[in-house]
N, C-alpha and C positions, 0 to 999 in steps of 0.2 A: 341618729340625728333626731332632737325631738322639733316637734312641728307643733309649735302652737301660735293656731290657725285660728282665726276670728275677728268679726271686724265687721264695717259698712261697704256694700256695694260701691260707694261711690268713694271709697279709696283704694280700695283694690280689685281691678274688674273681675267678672269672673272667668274668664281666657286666661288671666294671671292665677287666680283659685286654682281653677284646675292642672295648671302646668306645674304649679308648687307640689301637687300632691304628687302627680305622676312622676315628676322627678326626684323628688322622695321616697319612690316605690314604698309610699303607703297606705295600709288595709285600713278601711274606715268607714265609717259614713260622713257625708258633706249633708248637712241642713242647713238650706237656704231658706229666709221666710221675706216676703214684702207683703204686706197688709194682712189678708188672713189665709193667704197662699202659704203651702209649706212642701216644698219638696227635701225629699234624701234621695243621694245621689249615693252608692255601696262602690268600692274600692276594695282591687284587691292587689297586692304589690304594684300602686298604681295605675292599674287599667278599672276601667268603668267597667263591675259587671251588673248593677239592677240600678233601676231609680223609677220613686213611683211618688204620688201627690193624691193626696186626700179629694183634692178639689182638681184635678185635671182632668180635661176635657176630651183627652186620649183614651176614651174606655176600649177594653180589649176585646169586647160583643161587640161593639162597632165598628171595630177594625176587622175583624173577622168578615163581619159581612159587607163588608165596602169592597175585602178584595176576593168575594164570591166562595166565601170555605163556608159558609152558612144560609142559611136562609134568614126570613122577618120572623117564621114560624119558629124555627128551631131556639133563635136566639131568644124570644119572647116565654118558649118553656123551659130552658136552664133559670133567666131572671127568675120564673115563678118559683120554682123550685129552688134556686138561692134564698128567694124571700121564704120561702117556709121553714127554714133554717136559719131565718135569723142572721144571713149573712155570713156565717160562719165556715161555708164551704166560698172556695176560691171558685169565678165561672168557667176559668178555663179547667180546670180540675172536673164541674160537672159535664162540661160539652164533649170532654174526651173521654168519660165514664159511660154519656149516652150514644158517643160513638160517629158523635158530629161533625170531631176535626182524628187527626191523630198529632201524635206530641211533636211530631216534623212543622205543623200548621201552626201548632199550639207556641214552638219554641221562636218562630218564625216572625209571631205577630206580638210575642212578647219585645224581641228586640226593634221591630219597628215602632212599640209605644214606647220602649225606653228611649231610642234614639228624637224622636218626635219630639218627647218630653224636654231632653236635653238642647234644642237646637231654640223652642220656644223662651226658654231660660235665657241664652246669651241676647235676648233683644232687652234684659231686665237693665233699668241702670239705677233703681235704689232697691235697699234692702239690706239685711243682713245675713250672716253665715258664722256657722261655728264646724270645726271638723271633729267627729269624735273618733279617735283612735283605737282600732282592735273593737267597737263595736258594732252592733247589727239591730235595727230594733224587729228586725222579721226573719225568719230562716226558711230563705226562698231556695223552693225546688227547681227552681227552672231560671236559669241567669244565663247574662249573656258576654262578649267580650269586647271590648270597643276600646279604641285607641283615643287617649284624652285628644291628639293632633288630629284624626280624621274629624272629631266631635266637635272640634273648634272650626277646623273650615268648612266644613257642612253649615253647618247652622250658620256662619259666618256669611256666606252666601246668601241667606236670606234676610238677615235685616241691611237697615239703608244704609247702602255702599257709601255716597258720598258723605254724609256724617263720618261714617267709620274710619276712612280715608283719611282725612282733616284730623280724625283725632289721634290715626294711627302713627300718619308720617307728616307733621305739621312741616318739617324741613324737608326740601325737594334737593337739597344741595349737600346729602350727607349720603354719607357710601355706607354700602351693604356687605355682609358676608353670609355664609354658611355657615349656622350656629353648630358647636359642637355637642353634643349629646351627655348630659350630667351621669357621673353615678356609674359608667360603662351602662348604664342602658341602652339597649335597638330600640329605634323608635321605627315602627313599622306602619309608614305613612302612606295613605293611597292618594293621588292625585292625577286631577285630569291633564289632559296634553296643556292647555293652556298655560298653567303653572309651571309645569316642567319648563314650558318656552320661556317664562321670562325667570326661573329661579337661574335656568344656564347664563344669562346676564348680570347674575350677582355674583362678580365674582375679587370682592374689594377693593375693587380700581375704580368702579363708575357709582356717580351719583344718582340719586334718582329720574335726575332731569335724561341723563345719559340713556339709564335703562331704557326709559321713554321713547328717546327718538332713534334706539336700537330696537326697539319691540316692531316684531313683526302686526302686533294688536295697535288699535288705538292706545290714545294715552290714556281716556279713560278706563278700559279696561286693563290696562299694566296696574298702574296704582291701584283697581281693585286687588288683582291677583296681588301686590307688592302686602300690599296692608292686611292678607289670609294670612302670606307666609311669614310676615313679623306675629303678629297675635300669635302664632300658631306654635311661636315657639324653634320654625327653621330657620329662617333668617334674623340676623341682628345688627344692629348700627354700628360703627368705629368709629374713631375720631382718627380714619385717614383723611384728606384731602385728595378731592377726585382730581384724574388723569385727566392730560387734556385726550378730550377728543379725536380719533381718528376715523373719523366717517367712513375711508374706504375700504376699512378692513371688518366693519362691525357685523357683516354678515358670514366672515371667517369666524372670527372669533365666537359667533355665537353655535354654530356647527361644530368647531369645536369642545366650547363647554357641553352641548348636549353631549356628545361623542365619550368624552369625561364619563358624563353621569351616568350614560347608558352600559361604559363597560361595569363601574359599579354594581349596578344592578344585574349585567349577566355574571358577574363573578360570584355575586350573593347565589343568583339561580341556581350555577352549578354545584353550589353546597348545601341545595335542597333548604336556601331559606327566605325564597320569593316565589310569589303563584301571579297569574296573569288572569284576571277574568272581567269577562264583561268590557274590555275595550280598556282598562285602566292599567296603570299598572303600581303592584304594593312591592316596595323595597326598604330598604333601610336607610337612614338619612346616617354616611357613614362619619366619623369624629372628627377626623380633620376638616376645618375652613382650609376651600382652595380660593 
C-alpha cells in the first residue's frame, strides 16, 4: 500500500497522521514542523519507536535528575564534557560511561522524553508534515515501543477537553460502534477503568445522548472519555439510528457489555497475549463491532 503522506495540520489532524501510519504498518519517519519547531517521529511496522526535536524542551539530563537517577553535579559534568566534544557524544551515552545511571535508567527516561514529546504535539493545530518511507535521519541505539492508540489518549487527556469534545462529536444524536482493527493488526491498547466504563455502552444501538444518561460518570466526563476513543481510532460513528431508550435495563445491559469485554481480554490472557500492571489493563481491541 503506498502512503503518500503530507499535507497541513489544519487538514488532517495529527490523531488522523498517526492512525494512517500505524494502520499501514509503516516504517518511517513523520516530520512535523510549525514555525521553526521540527519534530521526527521514527515508525516501525507502525508502532512509534524514537522521536526527538532540535528545539524541545524534554532534555534527557533533565529528566534524569527530576526523577532523582542523578544529581545537579553529576549532570553539570557529563554537559562539560559533551561540550568538549563538540557535541558529538550522545549525554546519555556519557552518564552511563561515567557510571551515573545504567542503561535500565538510561532506556527508561529515553521513553518518557519520547512519550512527553509526543503528547506535547497533539495540542499543535497548524503546521505541516511529510512522511518519509523506509528512512531514518539518525540510527538510534536505544528506542522505544509505544502504541500509536495509547499515544493518542494520553496526550489526548491533556489538552482542552471541551474544545476537543465539540470538535470530536459535534452530533450527540449519532450512534457509536467498536471500530474494527485495519490490516489484521492487534491493537494493543491500555486503558483506564473509566473508558472501559463507557466504551461497554457503545454498543451500536445508543446515541451519544443515551451513553450519557447511561454512564455511571457525569456527562461531562462520558463525552470526554467518548471523544479519546473516537480520535483514538476504537470507536466509530454509523449511520444507524438510535434505539429508543429503555432506562430500566441500562444498568444490565451495561454489566453485561463489560462482562463481553472482559471475557475477551481473559481469553487473549490465556494465550499469553495480555499483561496486567499497575492497575490498568492492556488487551486487544478484538475485529469484530458488537
Amino acid at each position: 500500500m503506498d502512503l503518500d503522506l503530507q499535507g497541513k495540520i489544519e487538514n488532517l489532524t495529527l490523531p488522523e497522521i498517526l492512525q494512517l501510519i500505524a494502520a499501514s504498518r509503516k516504517s518511517g519517519t513523520l516530520g512535523i514542523q510549525r514555525d521553526e519547531s521540527i519534530i521526527m517521529i521514527y515508525f516501525d511496522a507502525g508502532e512509534i519507536t524514537y522521536g526527538y526535536g532540535p528545539r524541545q524542551t524534554f532534555h534527557i539530563g533533565q529528566l534524569l535528575k527530576d526523577r532523582g537517577k542523578i544529581t545537579s553535579k553529576q549532570l553539570d559534568e557529563a554537559v562539560k564534557v559533551q561540550a568538549a566534544t563538540e557535541n558529538t557524544r550522545r549525554l546519555g551515552e556519557i552518564l552511563v560511561n561515567r557510571g551515573f545511571i545504567d542503561r535500565a535508567d538510561l532506556q527508561e527516561v529515553v521513553r518518557k522524553q519520547v512519550e512527553e514529546l509526543l503528547y506535547s504535539l497533539l495540542s499543535w493545530q497548524t503546521g505541516s508534515f511529510k512522511f518519509y518511507e523506509n528512512q531514518f535521519p539518525t540510527d538510534e541505539e536505544i528506542t522505544v515501543s509505544l502504541s500509536v492508540e495509547n499515544v493518542i489518549l494520553e496526550g489526548l487527556r491533556r489538552v482542552d477537553e471541551q474544545n476537543m469534545v465539540r470538535e470530536t462529536i459535534p452530533d450527540f444524536d449519532k450512534v457509536y460502534s467498536i471500530s474494527a482493527s485495519q490490516a489484521g493488526r492487534t491493537r494493543a491498547v491500555t486503558m483506564q477503568a473509566s473508558e472501559w466504563n463507557v466504551m461497554a455502552l457503545v454498543d451500536g444501538r445508543r446515541s451519544v445522548n443515551q451513553i450519557c444518561q447511561a454512564s455511571p460518570m457525569d456527562r461531562t466526563e462520558t463525552l470526554n472519555r467518548l471523544a479519546h476513543l473516537k480520535l483514538a481510532g476504537i470507536i466509530t460513528g454509523t449511520e444507524r439510528k438510535p434505539e429508543a431508550a429503555d432506562t430500566s435495563s441500562n444498568l444490565d445491559r451495561m454489566v453485561s457489555r463489560l462482562s463481553g469485554l472482559f471475557e475477551d481480554y481473559l481469553t487473549e490472557k490465556a494465550a499469553g497475549k495480555t499483561v496486567t500492571r499497575r492497575g490498568r489493563v492492556t488487551t486487544s481491541i478484538m475485529e469484530a463491532s458488537k
